[in-house]
C-alpha positions in Angstrom: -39.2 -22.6 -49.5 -41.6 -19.9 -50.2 -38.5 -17.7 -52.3 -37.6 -20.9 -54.2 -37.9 -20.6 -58.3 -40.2 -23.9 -58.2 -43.3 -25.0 -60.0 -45.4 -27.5 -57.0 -48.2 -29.0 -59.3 -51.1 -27.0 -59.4 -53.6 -28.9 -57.2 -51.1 -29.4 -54.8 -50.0 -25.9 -54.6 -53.7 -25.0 -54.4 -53.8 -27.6 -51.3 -50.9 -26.4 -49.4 -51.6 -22.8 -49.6 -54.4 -23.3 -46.7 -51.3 -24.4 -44.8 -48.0 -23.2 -45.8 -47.4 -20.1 -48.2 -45.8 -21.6 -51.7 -43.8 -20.2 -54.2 -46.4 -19.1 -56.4 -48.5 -17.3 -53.5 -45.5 -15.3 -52.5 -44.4 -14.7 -55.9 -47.3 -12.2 -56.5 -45.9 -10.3 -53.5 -42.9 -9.6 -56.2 -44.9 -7.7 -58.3 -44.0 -4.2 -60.1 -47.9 -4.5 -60.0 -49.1 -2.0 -57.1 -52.2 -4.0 -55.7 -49.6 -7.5 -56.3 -46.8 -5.6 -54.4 -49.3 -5.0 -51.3 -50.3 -8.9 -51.4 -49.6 -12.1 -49.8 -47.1 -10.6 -46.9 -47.1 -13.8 -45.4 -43.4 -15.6 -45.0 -44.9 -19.4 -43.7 -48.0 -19.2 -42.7 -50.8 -18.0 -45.6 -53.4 -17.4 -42.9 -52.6 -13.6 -42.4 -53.3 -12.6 -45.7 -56.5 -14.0 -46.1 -57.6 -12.9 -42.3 -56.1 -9.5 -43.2 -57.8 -9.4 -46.8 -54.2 -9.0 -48.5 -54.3 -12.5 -50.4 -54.1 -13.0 -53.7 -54.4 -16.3 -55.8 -52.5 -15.0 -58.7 -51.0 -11.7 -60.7 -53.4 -10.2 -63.2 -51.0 -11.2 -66.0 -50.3 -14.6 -64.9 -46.8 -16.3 -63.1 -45.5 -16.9 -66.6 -45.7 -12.6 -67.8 -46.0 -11.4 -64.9 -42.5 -8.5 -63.9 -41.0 -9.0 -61.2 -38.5 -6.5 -59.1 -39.3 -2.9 -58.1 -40.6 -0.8 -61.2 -38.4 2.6 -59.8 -35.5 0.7 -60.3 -35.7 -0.7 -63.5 -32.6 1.0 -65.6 -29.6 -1.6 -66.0 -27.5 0.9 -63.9 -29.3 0.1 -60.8 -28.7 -3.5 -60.9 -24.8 -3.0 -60.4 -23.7 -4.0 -56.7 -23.0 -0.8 -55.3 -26.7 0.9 -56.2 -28.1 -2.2 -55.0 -26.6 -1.6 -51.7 -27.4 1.7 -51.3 -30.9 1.6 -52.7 -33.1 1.2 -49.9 -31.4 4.7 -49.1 -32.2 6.7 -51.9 -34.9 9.3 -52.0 -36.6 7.9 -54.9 -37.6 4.5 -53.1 -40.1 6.8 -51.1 -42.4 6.2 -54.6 -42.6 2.6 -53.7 -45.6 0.9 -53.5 -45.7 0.0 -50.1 -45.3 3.1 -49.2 -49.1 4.1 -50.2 -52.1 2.6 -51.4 -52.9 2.0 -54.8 -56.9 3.3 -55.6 
C-alpha cells in the first residue's frame, strides 16, 4: 500500500498516518533530499518515526517537485538492468545518504 503511486485525499491521508504509513509519508523516504532520505523508515506502522524523531509530514519541495531515486545514480547509464543489479555493490554507493548524517 505504502509503495503505491496513489493520491488518498488529504484529510484522510492526514487521518490514517496516526495509524497506518500512506503513500505520501513513505514517499518522502524517496528523497535524493539527505534529511527526506533519513525519514519516515516506517513500512506499516507510522509510529516509529515519530517515537524515533525520523517523521516527516512532507519534502521541502512538495510531493508534486519533489526527485525521487538515489542522486549518485542519476546518469541514464545506471538505469540499464545490469547496473541496476549490481549497484548496491559498487564503491560509490558508500556516498549514500544513509550512510551518514546530513548537518
Amino acid at each position: 500500500f505504502n509503495h503505491a503511486n496513489a493520491r488518498l485525499p488529504q484529510a484522510l491521508d492526514h487521518l490514517l498516518r496516526w495509524v497506518v504509513v500512506t503513500p505520501d509519508m513513505h514517499r518522502v523516504h524517496h528523497s535524493v533530499v539527505y534529511n527526506e532520505t533519513n525519514s519516515n523508515f516506517g513500512f506499516n506502522l507510522p509510529w516509529w518515526d515519530r517515537i524515533f524523531g525520523t517523521y516527516r509530514a512532507r519534502p521541502a519541495a512538495g510531493h508534486e517537485a519533489m526527485t525521487i531515486g538515489v542522486d549518485a545514480f542519476r546518469a541514464r547509464e545506471d538505469l540499464r538492468l545490469d547496473r541496476l543489479l549490481v549497484q548496491p555493490f559498487r564503491e560509490s554507493a558508500g556516498g549514500y545518504a544513509i550512510n551518514r548524517r546530513a548537518s
